[in-house]
C-alpha positions in Angstrom: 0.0 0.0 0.0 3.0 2.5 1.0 4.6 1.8 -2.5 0.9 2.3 -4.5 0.9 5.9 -2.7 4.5 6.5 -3.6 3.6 5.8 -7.2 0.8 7.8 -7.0 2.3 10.8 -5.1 5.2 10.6 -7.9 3.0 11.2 -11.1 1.3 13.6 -9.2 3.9 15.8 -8.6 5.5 15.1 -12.1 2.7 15.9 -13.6 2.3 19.1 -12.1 6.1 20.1 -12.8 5.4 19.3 -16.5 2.8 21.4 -16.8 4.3 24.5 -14.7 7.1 24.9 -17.3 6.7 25.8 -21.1 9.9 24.2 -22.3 13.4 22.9 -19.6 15.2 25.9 -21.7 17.5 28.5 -19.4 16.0 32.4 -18.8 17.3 35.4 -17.8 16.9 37.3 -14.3 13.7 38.5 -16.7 12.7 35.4 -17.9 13.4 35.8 -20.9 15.8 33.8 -23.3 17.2 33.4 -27.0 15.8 31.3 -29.2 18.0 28.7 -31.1 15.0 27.3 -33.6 14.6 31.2 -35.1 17.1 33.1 -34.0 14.5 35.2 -32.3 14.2 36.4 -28.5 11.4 35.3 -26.2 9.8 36.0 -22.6 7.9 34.2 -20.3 6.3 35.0 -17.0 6.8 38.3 -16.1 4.8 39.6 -19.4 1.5 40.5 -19.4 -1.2 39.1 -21.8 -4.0 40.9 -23.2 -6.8 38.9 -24.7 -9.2 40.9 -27.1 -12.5 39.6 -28.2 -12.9 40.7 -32.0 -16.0 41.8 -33.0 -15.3 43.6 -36.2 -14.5 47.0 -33.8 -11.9 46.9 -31.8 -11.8 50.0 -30.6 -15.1 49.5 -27.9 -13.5 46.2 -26.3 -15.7 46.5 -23.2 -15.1 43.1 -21.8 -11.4 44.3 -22.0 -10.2 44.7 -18.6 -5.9 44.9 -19.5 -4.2 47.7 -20.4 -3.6 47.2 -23.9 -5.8 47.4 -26.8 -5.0 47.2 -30.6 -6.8 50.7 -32.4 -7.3 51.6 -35.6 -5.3 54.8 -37.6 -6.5 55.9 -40.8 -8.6 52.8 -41.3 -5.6 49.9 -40.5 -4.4 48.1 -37.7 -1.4 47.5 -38.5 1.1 50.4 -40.1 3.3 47.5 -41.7 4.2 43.8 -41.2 5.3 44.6 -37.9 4.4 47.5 -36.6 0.9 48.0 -35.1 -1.2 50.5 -33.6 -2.5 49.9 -29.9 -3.6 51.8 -26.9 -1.8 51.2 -23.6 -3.0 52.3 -20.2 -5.0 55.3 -22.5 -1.9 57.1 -24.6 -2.0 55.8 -28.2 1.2 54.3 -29.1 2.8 51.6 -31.6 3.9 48.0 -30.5 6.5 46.2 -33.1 5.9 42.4 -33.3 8.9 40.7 -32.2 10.7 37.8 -34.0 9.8 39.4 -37.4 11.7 41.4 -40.1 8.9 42.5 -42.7 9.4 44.9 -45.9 9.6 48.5 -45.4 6.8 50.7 -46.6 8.0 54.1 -45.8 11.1 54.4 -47.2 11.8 51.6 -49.6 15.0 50.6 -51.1 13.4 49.6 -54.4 10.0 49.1 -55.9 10.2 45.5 -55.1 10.3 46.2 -51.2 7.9 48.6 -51.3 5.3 45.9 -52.9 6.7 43.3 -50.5 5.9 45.6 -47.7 2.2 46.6 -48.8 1.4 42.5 -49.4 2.9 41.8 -45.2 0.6 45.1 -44.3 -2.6 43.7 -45.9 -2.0 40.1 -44.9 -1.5 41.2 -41.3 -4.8 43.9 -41.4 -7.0 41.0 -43.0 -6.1 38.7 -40.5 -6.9 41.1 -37.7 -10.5 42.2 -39.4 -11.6 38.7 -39.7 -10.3 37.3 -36.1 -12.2 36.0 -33.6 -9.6 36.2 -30.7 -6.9 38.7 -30.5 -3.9 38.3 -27.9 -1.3 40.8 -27.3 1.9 39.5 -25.6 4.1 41.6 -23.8 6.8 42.6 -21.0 5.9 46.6 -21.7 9.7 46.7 -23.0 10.4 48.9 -25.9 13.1 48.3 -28.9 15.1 51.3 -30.3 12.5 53.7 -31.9 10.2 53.8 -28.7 7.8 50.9 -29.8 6.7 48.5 -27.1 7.9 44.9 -28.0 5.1 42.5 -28.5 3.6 39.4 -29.6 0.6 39.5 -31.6 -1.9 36.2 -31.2 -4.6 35.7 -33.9 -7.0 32.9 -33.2 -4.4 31.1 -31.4 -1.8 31.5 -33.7 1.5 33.7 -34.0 1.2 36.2 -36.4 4.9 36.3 -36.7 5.5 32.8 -37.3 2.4 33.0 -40.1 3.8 36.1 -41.6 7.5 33.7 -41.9 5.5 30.6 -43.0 3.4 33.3 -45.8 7.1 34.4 -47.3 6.0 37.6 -46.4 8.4 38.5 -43.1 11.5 36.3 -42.1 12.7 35.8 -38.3 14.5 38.9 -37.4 18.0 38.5 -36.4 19.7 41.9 -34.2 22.4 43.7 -35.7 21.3 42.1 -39.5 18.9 44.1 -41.8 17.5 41.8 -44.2 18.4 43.5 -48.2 14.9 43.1 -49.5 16.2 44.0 -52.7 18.6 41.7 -53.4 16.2 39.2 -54.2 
């Protein structure tokens, strides 16, 4: 009987340690950690999660009770690939996606970016008009041109990752610019 409760106690408590941890992967003192598969740079814990239900208008979200809310500016979303508009704590501001590197629209290095660009702006607006559930990721950080870093969550999947898969983005990798152009 002592060695049935043993067993039982064991699974018990592995099965609770299994599903306390996202992945056995090392973290910084912010829980945060680089990410071999793409390159990229991801957080855990300490980041706050805003879920949005979509209801073709997101700008009355009154079941919202977090912080952060995506907005709409001159009829879009999203300004580019990666670069939305939101509303945190009541200032409106811009979040850029993180792990992704999408074509620049407002100053362009050729033609060919440019087109690139407005395809990843679309694709990313479309998906946000027709969602049903909309999460926004995020520690509150913000990257070099004052945008707060943040992962954007469209019916359960990471627009990121989708924009990658699309061809329309790739992973973004610090201190490398992709050359759109070259292509």
């Amino acid at each position: 009987m002592k060695n049935l409760f043993f067993i039982f106690c064991l699974i018990f408590f592995l099965s609770l340690s299994f599903s306390s941890f996202s992945h056995s992967g090392r973290t910084n003192s912010e829980g945060c950690h680089n990410v071999k598969k793409t390159g990229g740079y991801h957080c855990h814990g300490g980041g706050n999660s805003s879920k949005i239900n979509n209801n073709n208008n997101n700008d009355s979200n009154e079941n919202n009770t977090s912080k952060i809310v995506l907005r709409q500016f001159k009829d879009r979303y999203c300004y580019d690939g990666d670069t939305c508009y939101v509303t945190i704590n009541g200032e409106d501001t811009k979040i850029r996606l993180l792990e992704l590197d999408t074509p620049e629209i407002s100053k362009p290095k050729c033609d060919q970016e440019l087109e690139w660009g407005l395809r990843a702006r679309d694709y990313i607006n479309n998906l946000i008009a027709n969602a049903k559930t909309i999460e926004i990721e995020t520690d509150y950080q913000k990257g070099p041109f004052g945008r707060t870093l943040a992962y954007l969550i469209i019916d359960g999947e990471d627009v990121s990752a989708l924009l990658v898969k699309n061809d329309l983005g790739v992973v973004y990798k610090k201190g490398h610019k992709m050359d759109w152009c070259a292509f």
